[in-house]
C-alpha positions as CSV (number, residue, x, y, z in Angstrom):
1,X,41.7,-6.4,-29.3
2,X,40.7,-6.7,-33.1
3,X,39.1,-10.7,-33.8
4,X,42.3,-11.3,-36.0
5,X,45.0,-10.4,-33.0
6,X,43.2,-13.0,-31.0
7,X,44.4,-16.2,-30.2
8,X,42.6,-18.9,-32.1
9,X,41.4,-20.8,-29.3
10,X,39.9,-17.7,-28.0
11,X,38.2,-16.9,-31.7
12,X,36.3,-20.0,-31.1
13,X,35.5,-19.6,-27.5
14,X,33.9,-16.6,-29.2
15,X,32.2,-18.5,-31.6
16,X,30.5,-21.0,-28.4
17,X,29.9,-18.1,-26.0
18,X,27.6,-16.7,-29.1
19,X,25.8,-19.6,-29.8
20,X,25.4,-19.1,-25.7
21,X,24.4,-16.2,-26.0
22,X,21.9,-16.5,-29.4
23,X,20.1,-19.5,-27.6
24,X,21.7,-21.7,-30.3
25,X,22.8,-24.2,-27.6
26,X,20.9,-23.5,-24.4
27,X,22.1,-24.2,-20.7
28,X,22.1,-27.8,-20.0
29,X,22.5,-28.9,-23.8
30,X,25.9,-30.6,-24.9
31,X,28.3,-28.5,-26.3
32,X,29.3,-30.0,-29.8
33,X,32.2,-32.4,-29.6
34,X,35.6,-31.8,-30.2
35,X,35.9,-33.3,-33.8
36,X,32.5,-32.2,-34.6
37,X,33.5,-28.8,-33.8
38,X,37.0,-28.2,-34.9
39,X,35.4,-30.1,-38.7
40,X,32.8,-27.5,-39.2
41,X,35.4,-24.4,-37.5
42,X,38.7,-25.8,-40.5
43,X,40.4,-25.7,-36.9
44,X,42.8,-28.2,-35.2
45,X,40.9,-30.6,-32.7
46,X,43.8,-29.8,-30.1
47,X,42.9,-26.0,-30.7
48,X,39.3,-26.5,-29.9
49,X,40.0,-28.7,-27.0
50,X,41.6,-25.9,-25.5
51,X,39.2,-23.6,-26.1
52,X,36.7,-26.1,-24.2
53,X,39.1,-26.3,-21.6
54,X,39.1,-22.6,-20.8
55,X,35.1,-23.6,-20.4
56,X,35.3,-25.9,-17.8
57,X,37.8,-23.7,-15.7
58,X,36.0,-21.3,-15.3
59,X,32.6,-23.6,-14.8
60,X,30.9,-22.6,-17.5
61,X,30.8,-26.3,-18.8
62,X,30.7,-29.2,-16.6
63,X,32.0,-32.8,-18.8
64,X,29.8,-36.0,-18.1
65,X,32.4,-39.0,-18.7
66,X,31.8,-40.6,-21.6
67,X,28.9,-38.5,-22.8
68,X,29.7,-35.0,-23.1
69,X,30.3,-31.2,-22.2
70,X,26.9,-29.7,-20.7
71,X,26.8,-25.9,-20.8
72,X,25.7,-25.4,-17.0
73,X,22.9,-23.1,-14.9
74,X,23.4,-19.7,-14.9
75,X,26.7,-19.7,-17.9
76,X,24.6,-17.7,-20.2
77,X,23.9,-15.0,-17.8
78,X,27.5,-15.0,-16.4
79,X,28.6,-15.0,-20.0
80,X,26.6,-12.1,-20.9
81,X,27.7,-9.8,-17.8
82,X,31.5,-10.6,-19.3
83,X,30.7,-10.0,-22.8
84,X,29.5,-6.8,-21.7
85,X,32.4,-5.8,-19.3
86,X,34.7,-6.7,-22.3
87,X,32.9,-5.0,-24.8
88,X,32.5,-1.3,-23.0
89,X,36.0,-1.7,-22.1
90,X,38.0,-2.9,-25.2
91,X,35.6,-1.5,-27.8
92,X,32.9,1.1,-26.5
93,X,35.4,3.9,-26.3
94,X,36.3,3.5,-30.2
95,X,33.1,3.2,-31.0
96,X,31.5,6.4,-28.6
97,X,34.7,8.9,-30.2
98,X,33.7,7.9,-33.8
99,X,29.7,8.4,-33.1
100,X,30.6,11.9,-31.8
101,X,33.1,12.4,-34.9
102,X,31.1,11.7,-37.4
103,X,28.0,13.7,-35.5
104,X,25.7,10.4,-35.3
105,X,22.3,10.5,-32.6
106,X,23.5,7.1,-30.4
107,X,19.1,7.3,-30.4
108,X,18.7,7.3,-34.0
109,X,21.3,4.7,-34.9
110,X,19.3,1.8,-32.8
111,X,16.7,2.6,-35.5
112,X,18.9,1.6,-37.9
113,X,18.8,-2.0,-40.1
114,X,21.6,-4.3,-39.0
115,X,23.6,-5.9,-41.7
């Protein structure tokens, strides 16, 4: 599903599970709080608060009363596997057909500068 169709709350789940992901907040760290957040995202505290929520359902967060979110053992990894399921499933196909369209060596393109 293409970033705009997504849900809000998912876009900045997103934006977490990359700063995950990029080491930007590491496992154990405090996740940024709500209001910090949702300031620096132009997005509704409510919005990000359920976007946390979706964290610590599915225990990749774990809240300390009164002091925080804590991104927990073994997230980032867990993260990473589903980042990778979702990405060979809703966007590898695209990406393989228009590799082999446009005649492009999968090799030669890791070569390649980024941005």
């Amino acid at each position: 599903m293409p970033t705009a169709d997504r849900p809000v709350y998912l876009r900045l789940r997103d934006e977490i599970v990359a700063m995950i992901l990029d080491g930007r907040i590491r496992e154990g760290d405090a996740l940024p709080s709500v209001r910090a957040f949702a300031a620096a995202q132009g997005a509704n505290p409510l919005t990000v608060a359920k976007a946390y929520q979706s964290f610590q359902e599915d225990g990749t967060v774990a809240v300390r009363r009164g002091v925080g979110m804590f991104v927990e053992t073994g997230a980032a990894q867990r993260l990473r596997t589903s980042a990778q399921a979702r990405f060979l499933r809703e966007e590898w196909p695209d990406v393989a057909r228009r590799i082999r369209r446009l005649g492009l060596d999968p090799a030669e393109l890791l070569d390649q500068p980024v941005g």
